[in-house]
ZAKE-651974 format. One line per 3 residues: for each residue x, y, z of N, C-alpha, C. Coordinates in Angstrom, 1 decimal, decimal comma. Atoms other than C-alpha are relative to their C-alpha. Example, Ala and Ser with C-alpha at 12.3 -4.5 7.8 and 13.67 -1.06 7.14 Angstrom:
! residues 2
0,9:-1,2:0,0:12,3:-4,5:7,8:0,9:1,2:0,0  -0,9:-1,1:0,0:13,7:-1,1:7,1:-0,8:1,1:0,8
This chain:
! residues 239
-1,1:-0,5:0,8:94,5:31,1:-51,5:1,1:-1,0:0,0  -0,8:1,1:0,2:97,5:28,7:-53,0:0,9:0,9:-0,5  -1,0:-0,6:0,2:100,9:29,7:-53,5:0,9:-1,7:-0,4
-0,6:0,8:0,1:103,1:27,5:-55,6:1,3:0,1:0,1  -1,3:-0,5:0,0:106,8:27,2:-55,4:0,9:-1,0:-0,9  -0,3:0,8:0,9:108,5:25,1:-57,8:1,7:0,0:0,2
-1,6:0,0:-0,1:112,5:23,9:-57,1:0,4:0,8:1,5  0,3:-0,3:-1,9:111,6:24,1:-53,0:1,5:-0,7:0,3  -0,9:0,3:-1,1:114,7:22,1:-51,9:1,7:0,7:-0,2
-1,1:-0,8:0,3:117,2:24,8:-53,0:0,1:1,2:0,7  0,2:-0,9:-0,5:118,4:27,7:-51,5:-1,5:0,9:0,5  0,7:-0,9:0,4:116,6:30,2:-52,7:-1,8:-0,5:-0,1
1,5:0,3:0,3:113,4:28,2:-53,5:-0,6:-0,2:1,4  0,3:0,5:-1,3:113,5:26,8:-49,4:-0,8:1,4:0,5  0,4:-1,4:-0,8:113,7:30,7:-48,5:-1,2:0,8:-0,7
0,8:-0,5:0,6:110,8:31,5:-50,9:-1,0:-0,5:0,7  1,4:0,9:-0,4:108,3:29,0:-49,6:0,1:0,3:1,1  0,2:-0,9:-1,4:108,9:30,4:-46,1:-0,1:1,3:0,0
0,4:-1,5:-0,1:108,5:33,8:-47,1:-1,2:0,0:-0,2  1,8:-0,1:0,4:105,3:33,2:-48,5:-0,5:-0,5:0,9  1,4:0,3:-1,0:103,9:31,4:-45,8:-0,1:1,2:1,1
0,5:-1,1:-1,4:104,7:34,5:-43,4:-0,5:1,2:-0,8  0,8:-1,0:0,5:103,5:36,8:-45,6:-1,5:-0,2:-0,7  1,8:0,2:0,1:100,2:35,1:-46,7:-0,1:-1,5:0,8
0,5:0,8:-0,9:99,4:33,4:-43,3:-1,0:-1,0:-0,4  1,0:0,7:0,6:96,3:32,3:-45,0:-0,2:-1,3:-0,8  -0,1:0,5:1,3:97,4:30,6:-48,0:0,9:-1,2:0,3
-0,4:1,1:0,1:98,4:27,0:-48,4:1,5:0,3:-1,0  -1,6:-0,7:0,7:102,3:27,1:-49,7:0,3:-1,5:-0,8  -0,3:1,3:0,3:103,0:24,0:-52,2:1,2:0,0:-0,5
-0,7:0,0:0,5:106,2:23,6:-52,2:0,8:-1,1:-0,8  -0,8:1,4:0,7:107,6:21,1:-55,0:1,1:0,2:-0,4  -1,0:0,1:0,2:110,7:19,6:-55,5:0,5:-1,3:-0,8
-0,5:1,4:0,6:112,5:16,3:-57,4:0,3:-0,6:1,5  -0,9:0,8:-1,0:114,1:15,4:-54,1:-0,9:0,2:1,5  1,1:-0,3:-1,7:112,1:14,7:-50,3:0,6:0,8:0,6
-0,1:-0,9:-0,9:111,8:17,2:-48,4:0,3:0,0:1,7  0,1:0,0:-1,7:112,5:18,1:-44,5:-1,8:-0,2:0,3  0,6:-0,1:-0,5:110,1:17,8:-42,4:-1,1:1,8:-0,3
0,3:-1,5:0,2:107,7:21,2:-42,4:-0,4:0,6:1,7  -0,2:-0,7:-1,1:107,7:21,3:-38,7:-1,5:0,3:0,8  1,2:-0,8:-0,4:104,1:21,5:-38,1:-0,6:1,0:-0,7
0,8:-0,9:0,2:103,1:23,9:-40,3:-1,2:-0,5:-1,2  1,2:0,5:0,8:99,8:22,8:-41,7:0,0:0,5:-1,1  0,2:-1,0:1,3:99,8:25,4:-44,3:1,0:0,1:-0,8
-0,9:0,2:0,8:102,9:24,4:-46,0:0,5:-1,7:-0,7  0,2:1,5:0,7:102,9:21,1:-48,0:1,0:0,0:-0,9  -1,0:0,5:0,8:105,8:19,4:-49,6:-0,2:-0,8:-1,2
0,8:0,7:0,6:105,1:17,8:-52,7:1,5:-0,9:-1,1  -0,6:1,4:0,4:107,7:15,1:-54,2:-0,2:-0,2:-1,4  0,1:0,5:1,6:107,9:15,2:-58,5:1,3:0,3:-0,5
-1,5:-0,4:1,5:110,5:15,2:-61,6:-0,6:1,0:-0,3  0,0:-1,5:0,4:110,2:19,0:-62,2:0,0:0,0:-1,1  -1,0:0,2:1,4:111,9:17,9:-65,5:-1,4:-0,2:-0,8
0,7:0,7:1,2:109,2:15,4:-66,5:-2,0:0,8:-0,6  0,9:-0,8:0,0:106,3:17,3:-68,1:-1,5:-1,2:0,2  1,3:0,6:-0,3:103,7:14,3:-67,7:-0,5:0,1:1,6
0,3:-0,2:-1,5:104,4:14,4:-64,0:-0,6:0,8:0,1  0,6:-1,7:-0,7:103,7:17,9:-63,8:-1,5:-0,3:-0,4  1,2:0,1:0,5:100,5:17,3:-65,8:-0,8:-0,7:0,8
1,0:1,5:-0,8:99,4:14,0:-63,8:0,0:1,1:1,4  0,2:-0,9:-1,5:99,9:16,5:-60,1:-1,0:1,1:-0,5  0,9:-1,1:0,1:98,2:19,4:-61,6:-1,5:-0,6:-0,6
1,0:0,6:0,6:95,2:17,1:-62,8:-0,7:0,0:1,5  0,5:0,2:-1,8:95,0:16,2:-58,9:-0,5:1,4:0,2  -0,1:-1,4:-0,8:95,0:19,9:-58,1:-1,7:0,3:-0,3
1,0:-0,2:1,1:92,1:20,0:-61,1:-1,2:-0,7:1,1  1,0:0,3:-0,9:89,7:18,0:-59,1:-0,1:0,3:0,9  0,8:-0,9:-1,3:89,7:19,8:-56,1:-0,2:2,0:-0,3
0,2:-0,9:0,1:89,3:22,7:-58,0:0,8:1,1:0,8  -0,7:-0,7:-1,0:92,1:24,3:-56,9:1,3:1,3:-1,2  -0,7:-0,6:1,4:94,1:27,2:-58,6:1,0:1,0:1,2
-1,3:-0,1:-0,1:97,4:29,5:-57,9:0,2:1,7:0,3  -0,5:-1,7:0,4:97,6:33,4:-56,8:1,1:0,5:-0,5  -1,8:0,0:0,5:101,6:33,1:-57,1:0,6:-1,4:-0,2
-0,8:0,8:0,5:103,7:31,1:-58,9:1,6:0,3:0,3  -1,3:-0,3:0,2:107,6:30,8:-58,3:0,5:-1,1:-0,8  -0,6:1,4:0,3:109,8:28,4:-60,4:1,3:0,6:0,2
-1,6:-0,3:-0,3:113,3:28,9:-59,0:1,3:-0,7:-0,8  -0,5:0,9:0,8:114,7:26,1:-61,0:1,1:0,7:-0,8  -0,7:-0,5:1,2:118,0:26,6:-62,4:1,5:-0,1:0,0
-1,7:0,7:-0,1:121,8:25,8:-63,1:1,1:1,3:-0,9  -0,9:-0,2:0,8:125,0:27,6:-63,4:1,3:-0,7:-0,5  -1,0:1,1:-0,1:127,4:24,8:-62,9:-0,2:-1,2:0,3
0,3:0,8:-0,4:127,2:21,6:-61,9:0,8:-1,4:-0,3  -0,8:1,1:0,2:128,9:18,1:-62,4:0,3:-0,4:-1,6  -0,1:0,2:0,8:128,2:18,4:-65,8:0,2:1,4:-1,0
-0,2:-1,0:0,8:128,7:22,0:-67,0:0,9:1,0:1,2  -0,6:-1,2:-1,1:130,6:25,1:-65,7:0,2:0,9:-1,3  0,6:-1,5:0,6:130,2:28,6:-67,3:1,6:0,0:-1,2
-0,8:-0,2:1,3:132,3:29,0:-70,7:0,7:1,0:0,1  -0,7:-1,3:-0,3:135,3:31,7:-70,4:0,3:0,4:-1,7  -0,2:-0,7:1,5:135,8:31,4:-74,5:-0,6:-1,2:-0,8
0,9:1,0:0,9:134,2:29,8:-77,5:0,6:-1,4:-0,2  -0,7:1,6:0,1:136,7:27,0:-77,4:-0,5:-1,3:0,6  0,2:0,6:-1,1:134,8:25,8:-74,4:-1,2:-0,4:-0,1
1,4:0,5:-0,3:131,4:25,6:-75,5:-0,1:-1,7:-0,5  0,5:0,9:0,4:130,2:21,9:-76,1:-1,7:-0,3:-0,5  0,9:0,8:0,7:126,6:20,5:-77,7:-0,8:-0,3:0,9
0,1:1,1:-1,5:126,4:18,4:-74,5:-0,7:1,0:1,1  0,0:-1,1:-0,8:126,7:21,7:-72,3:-1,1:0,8:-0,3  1,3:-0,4:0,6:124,2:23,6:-74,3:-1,0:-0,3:0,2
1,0:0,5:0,0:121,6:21,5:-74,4:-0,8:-0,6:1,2  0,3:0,6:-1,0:122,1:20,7:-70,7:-0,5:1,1:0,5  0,5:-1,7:-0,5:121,8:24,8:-69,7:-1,4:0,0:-0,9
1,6:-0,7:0,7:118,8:25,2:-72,0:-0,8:-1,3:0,5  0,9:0,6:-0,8:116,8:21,6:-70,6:-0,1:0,7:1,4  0,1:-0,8:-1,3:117,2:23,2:-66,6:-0,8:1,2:-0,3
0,3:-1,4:0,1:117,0:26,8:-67,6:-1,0:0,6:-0,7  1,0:-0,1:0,8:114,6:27,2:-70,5:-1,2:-1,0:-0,1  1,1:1,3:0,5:112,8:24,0:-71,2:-1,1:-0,5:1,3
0,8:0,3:-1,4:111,6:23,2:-67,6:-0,7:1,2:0,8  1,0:-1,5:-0,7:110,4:26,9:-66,3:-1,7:-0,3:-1,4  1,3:-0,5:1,3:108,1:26,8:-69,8:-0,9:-0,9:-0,2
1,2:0,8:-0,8:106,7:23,5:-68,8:-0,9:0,2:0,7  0,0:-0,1:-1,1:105,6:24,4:-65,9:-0,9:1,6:-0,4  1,0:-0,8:0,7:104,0:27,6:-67,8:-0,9:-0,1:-0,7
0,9:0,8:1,0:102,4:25,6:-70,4:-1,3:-0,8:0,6  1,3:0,8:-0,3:100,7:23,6:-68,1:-0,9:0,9:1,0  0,7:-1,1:-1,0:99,8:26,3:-65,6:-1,0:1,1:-0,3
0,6:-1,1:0,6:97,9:28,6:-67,7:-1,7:-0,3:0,3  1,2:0,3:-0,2:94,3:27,3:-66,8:0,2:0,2:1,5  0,7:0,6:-1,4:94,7:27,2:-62,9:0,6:1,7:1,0
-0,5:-1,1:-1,0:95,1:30,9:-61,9:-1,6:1,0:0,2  0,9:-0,3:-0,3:92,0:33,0:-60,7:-0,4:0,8:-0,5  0,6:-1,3:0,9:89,9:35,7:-62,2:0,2:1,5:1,6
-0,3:-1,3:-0,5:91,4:38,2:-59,8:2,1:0,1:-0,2  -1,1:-0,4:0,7:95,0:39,7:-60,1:1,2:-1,0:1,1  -1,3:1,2:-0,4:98,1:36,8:-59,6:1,2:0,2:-0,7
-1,8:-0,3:0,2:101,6:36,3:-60,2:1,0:-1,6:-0,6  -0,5:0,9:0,1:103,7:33,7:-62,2:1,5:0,6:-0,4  -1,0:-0,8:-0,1:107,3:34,8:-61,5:0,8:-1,8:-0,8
-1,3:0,7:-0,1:110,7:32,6:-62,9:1,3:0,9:0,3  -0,7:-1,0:-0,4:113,7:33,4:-61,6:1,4:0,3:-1,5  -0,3:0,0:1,3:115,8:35,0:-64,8:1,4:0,1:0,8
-1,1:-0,8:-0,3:119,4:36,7:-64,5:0,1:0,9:-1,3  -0,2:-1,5:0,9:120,8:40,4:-65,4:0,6:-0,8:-1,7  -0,6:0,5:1,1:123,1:38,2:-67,6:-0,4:-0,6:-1,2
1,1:0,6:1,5:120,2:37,0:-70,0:-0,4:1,2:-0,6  0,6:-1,5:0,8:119,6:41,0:-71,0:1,2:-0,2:-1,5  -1,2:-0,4:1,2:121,0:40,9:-74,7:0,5:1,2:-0,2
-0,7:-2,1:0,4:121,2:45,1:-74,8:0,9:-0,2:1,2  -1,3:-0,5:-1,1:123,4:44,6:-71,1:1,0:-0,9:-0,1  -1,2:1,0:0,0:125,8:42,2:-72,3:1,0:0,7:-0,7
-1,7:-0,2:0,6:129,4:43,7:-72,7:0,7:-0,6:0,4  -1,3:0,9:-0,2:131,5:41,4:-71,1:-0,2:-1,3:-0,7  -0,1:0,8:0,8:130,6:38,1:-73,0:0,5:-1,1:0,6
0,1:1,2:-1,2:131,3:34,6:-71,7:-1,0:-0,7:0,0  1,0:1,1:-0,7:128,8:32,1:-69,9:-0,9:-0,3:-1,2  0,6:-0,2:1,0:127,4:31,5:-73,4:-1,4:-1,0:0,3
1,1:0,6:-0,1:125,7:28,3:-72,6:-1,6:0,7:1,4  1,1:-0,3:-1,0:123,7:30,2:-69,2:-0,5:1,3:-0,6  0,4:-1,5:0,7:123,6:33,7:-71,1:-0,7:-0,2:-0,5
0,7:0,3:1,4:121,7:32,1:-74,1:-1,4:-0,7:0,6  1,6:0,3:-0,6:119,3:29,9:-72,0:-0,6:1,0:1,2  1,0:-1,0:-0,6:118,3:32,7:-69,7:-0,5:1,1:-0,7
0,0:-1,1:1,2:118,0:35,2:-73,0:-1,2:-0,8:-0,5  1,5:1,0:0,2:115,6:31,9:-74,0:-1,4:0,3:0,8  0,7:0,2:-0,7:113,7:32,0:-70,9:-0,8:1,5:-0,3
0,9:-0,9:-0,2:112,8:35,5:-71,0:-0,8:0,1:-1,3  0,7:0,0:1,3:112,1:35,4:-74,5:-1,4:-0,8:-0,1  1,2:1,6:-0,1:109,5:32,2:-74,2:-0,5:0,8:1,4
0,7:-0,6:-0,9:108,2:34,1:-71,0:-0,6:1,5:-0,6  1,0:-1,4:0,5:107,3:37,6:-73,3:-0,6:-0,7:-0,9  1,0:0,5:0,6:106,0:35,4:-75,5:-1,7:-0,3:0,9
1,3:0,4:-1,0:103,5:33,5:-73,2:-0,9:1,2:0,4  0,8:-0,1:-0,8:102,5:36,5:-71,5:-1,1:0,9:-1,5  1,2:-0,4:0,5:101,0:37,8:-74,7:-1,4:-0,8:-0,5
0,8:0,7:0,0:99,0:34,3:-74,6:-1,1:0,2:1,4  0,7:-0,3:-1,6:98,0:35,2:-70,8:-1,1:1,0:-0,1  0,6:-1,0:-0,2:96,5:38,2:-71,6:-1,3:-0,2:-0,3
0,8:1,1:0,8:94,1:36,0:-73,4:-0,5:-0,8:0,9  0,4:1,4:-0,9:93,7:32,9:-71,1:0,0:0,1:1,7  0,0:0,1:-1,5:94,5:33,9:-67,8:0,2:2,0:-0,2
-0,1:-1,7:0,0:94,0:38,0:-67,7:0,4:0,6:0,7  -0,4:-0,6:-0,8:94,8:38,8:-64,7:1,5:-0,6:0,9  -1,5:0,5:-0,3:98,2:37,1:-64,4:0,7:0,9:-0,6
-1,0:-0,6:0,5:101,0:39,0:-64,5:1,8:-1,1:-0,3  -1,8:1,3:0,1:104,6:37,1:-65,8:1,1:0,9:0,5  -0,9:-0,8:-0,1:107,5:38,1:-64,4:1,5:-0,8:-0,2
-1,0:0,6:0,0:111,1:37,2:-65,0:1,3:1,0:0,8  -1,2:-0,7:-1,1:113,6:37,9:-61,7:1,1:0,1:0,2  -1,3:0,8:0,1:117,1:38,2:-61,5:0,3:0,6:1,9
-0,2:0,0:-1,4:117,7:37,7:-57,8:1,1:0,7:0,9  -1,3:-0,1:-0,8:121,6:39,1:-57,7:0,6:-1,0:0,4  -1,0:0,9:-0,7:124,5:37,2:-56,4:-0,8:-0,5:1,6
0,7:0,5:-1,2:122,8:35,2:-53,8:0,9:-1,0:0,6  -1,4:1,2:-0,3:125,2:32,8:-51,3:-1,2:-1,3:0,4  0,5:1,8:0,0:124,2:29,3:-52,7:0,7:-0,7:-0,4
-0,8:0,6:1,0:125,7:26,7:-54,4:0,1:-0,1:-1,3  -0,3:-0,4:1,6:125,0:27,9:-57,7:1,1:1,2:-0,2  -1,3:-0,5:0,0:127,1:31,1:-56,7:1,3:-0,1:0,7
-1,3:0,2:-0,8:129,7:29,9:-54,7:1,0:0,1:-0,3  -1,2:0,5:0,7:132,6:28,8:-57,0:0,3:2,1:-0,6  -0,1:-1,4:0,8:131,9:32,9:-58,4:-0,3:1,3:1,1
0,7:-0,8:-1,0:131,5:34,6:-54,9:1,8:0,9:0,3  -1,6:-0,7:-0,8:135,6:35,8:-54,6:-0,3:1,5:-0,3  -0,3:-1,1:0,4:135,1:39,0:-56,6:-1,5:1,1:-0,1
1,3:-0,1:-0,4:131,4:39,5:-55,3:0,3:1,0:1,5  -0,3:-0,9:-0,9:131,5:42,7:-52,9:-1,1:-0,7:1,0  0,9:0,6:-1,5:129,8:41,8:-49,3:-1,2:0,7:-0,3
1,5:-0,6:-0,2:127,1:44,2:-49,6:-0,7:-0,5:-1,0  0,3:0,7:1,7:126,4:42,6:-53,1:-0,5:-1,7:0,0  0,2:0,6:0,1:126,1:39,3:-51,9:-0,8:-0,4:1,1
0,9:-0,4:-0,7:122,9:38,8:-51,0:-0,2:-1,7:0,9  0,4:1,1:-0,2:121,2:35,9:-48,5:-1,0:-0,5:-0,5  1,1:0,3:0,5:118,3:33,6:-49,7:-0,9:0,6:0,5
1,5:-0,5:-0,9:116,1:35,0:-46,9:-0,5:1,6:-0,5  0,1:-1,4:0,0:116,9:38,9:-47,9:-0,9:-0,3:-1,7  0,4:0,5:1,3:116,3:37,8:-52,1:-1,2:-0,2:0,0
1,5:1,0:0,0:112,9:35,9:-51,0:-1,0:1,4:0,5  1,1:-1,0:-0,2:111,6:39,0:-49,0:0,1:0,8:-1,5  -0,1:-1,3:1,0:112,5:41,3:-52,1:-1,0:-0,4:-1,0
1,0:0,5:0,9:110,7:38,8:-54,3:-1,5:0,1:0,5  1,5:-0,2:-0,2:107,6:38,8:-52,2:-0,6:0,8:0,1  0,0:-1,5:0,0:107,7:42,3:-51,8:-0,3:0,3:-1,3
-0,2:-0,7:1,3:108,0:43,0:-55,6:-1,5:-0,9:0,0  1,1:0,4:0,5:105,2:40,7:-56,6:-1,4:0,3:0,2  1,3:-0,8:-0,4:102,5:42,4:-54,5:-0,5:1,4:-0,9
0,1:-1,3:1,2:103,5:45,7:-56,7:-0,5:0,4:-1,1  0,5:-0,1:1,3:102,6:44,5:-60,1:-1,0:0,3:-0,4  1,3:-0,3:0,4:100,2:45,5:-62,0:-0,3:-0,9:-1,4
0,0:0,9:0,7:98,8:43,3:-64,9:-0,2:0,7:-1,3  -0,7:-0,6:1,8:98,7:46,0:-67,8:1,3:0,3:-0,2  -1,0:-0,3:0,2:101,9:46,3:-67,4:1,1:-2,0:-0,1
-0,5:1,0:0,5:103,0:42,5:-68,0:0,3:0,0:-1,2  -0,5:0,7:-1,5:105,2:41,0:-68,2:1,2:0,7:0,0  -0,7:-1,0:-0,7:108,2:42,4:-66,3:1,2:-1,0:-0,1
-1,2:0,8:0,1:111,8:41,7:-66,4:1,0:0,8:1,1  -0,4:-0,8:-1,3:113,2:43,1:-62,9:1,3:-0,2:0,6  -0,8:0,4:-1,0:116,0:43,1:-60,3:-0,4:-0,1:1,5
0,3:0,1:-1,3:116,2:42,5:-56,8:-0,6:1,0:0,7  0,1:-1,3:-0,4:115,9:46,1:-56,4:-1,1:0,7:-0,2  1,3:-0,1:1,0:112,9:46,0:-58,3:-0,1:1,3:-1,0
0,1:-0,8:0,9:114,2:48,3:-60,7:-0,1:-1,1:-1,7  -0,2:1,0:1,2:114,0:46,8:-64,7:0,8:-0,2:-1,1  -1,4:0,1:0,7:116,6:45,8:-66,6:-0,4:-0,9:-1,6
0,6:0,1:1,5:116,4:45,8:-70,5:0,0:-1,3:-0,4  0,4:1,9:0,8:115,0:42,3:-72,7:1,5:0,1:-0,8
């Protein structure tokens, strides 16, 4: 059994690839990242793996490797994803959107999860698996009343969109994959930090609590019912 994790040296993605290895002792945990990794401490069954997440040949050239040892994927996570950063910060009015900012929220947030789908679609097993991204509530177009974060609203509104697409190609190529797209909640990282003042305590969740919920939820699915648009709570919150 193989478990991949995609955008490992982040919070949330760190606390995912350790959830998974204590909940499938078995299973080899690959966790990749753009940036080297820690050490793993001894754990044989957790493997660091060193690529541009971004660049889709990379992804192609590592999963070719995978290809010759005949190797394939029960769960997928791609955690990958930006609300701010040195080059963007969340839009408060339309005065604020730029071109630049746009197109930098939709490369991270849309364009790199759907790589990473595109090329994954051959390497999952003929029994029932899981290729999760992580979405937010804030990409639901029917739960948007407050308005704002246009450039992260719109590429997470992308992502799920391009993820119900795909899974009606899944159903097809890989049958027993289910897609899911997660919105994890306020989780304390450095994506929500700068937005944690008016974030009630019980509300703000840690990577470790987030990661069991995800691994928890993913055992649940069922694959006629792909693909799923959830919360932490694992209730589902409308496309």
């Amino acid at each position: 059994m193989n478990v991949l994790v995609i955008g490992s040296s982040g919070a949330i993605g760190k606390a995912i690839a350790q959830q998974m290895h204590k909940v499938f002792p078995q299973a080899t945990v690959y966790a990749v990242s753009r940036q080297a990794q820690e050490s793993d401490d001894g754990q044989a069954n957790l493997k660091s793996v060193q690529l541009d997440t971004t660049d889709e040949q990379a992804i192609a050239d590592w999963l070719a490797e995978c290809k010759q040892h005949d190797m394939q994927f029960h769960h997928v996570v791609c955690t990958t994803g930006i609300l701010h950063d040195s080059e963007v910060q969340p839009e408060k009015r339309l005065e604020d959107i730029t071109s630049e900012a746009l197109q930098h929220y939709f490369a991270i947030n849309t364009v790199l999860p759907m790589l990473w789908i595109k090329q994954l679609v051959g390497f999952f097993p003929s029994e029932h698996s899981t290729l999760t991204v992580l979405s937010a509530r804030v990409g639901s177009i029917e739960d948007n009343g407050l308005g704002g974060w246009y450039g992260y609203r719109a590429s997470k509104a992308a992502l799920n969109m391009l993820v119900k697409t795909a899974a009606v190609e899944y159903k097809r190529r890989a049958k027993h994959t289910s897609l899911i797209c997660y919105h994890p909640g306020t989780v304390d990282s450095q994506l929500s930090e700068p937005f944690q003042r008016n974030v009630k305590p019980e509300k703000l969740f840690t990577p470790e609590f987030t990661a069991q919920q995800l691994v928890a939820m993913i055992q649940q699915r069922k694959v006629e019912h792909s693909p799923y648009f959830l919360d932490w709570d694992n209730k589902p919150i409308p496309w």
